[in-house]
N, C-alpha and C positions, 0 to 999 in steps of 0.2 A: 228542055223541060218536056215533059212526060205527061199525061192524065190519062191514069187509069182508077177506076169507080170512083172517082169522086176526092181521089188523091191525087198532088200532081208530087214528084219526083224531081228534084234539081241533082241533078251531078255538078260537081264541082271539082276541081285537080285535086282538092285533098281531103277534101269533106264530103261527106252524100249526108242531105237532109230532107228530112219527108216533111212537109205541112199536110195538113189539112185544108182539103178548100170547098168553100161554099159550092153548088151547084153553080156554073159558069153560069154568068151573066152581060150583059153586054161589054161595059167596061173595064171590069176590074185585072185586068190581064196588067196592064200600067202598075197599079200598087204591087201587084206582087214582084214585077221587074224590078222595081224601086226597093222593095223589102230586101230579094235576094242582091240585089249590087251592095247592098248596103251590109248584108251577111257577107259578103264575098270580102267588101271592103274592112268591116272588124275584124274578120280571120285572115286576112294579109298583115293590120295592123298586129295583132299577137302574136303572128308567125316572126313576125321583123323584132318583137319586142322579145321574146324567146330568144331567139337568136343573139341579140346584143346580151342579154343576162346570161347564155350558157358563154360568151365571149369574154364577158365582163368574170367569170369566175372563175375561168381556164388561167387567164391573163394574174388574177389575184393570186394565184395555188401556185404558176410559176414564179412569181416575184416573192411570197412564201419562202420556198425554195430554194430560189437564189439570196435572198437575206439570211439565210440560215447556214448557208453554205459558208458565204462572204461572213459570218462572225463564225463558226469554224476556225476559219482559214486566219481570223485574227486573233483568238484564242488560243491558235496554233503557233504563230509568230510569237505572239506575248510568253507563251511558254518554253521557245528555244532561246529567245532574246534572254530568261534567264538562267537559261543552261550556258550559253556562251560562258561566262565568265569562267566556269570549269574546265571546259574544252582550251582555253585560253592558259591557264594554268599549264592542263596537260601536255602542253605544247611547249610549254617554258621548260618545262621539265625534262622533257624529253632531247631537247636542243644540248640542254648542261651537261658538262663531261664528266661524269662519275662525280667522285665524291662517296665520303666514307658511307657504310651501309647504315651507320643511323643518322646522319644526313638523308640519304634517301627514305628513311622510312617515315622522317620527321616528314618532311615533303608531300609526300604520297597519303599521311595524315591529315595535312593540311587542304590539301585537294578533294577528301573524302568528307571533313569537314566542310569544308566552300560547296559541296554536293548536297550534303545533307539540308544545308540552310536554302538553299535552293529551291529544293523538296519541298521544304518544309514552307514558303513563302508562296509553294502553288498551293500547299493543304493537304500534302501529303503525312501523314502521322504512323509512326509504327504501331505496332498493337503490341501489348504487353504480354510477358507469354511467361517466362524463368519466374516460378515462385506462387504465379496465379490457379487458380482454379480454373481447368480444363471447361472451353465453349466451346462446340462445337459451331457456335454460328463464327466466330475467330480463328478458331484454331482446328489444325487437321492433324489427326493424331496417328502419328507412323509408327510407335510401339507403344505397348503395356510394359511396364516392367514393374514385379514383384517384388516392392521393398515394403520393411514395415518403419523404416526411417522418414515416410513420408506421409502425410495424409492422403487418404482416397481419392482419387482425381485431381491431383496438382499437378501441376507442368515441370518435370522435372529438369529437361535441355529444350531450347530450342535450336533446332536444327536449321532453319529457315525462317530470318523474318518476317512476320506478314503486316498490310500496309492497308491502312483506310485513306480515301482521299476524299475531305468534308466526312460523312453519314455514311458513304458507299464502302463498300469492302471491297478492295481491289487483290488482294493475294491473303487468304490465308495462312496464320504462321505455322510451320509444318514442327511437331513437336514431340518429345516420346513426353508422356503418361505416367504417373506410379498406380501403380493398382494394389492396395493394403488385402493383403489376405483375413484379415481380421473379420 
């Protein structure tokens, strides 16, 4: 501690605090010792308590982190667990020795069937496109073509399915367009 004009000066390892102080008088050097341990002592305490809450937050934002991952990862599971049975199929299929071509196509029907319902039990949904009025929030339109057979902006082929899964739009359907010159 320091006294210059009438101030005294404490340095501390991470705080510097200036008081005011009376004109020195005989005793009072004791209370201000007593004030500053006592400063010293609160700002240990909040330094320690600071610490455990940046600790306590790190430690939350990773476990965050890792519960988010770990239901991924079983979100993940739950969704090959019901691909398997296709995969399973295609492997039966695969093993059987020919058989007439509509034997095989029945099959491969079948399969594409068991795919579909699969899909369709995560919440995947196609999106309607052959006959519809052209969206551009749905639908990606790869030509125009000039018929007057059609109405203005109906989807006259789809060329590529597109697929929502729930609300989300996961592929738009790729589609040609009529464009009525009318």
């Amino acid at each position: 501690m320091t006294k210059t004009n009438g101030k005294s000066e404490v340095k501390t390892d991470e705080l510097d605090v200036e008081h005011e102080l009376p004109a020195a008088e005989g005793g009072e050097e004791e209370p201000r010792d007593a004030a500053l341990l006592k400063l010293k002592a609160e700002r240990d305490t909040l330094v320690d308590r600071l610490a455990r809450l940046q600790a306590e937050f790190e430690n939350a934002r990773k476990r965050a982190s890792r519960e988010q991952q770990e239901f991924r990862d079983y979100a993940l599971a739950d969704t090959v667990k019901t691909l398997l049975p296709v995969v399973d199929s295609f492997e039966l299929a695969l093993r059987t020795d020919g058989g007439t071509k509509s034997e095989f196509r029945s099959g491969v029907e079948l399969i594409y069937k068991q795919l579909q319902d699969a899909l369709l039990k995560l919440g995947l949904q196609p999106i309607p496109a052959k006959g519809e009025r052209f969206d551009p929030h749905l639908h990606e339109a790869i030509e125009m073509v000039d018929t007057p057979d059609a109405p203005d902006h109906e989807v006259l082929d789809e060329l590529q399915r597109g697929y929502k899964l729930k609300d989300r739009l996961v592929r738009p359907a790729m589609v040609r367009v009529a464009r009525n010159p009318n």
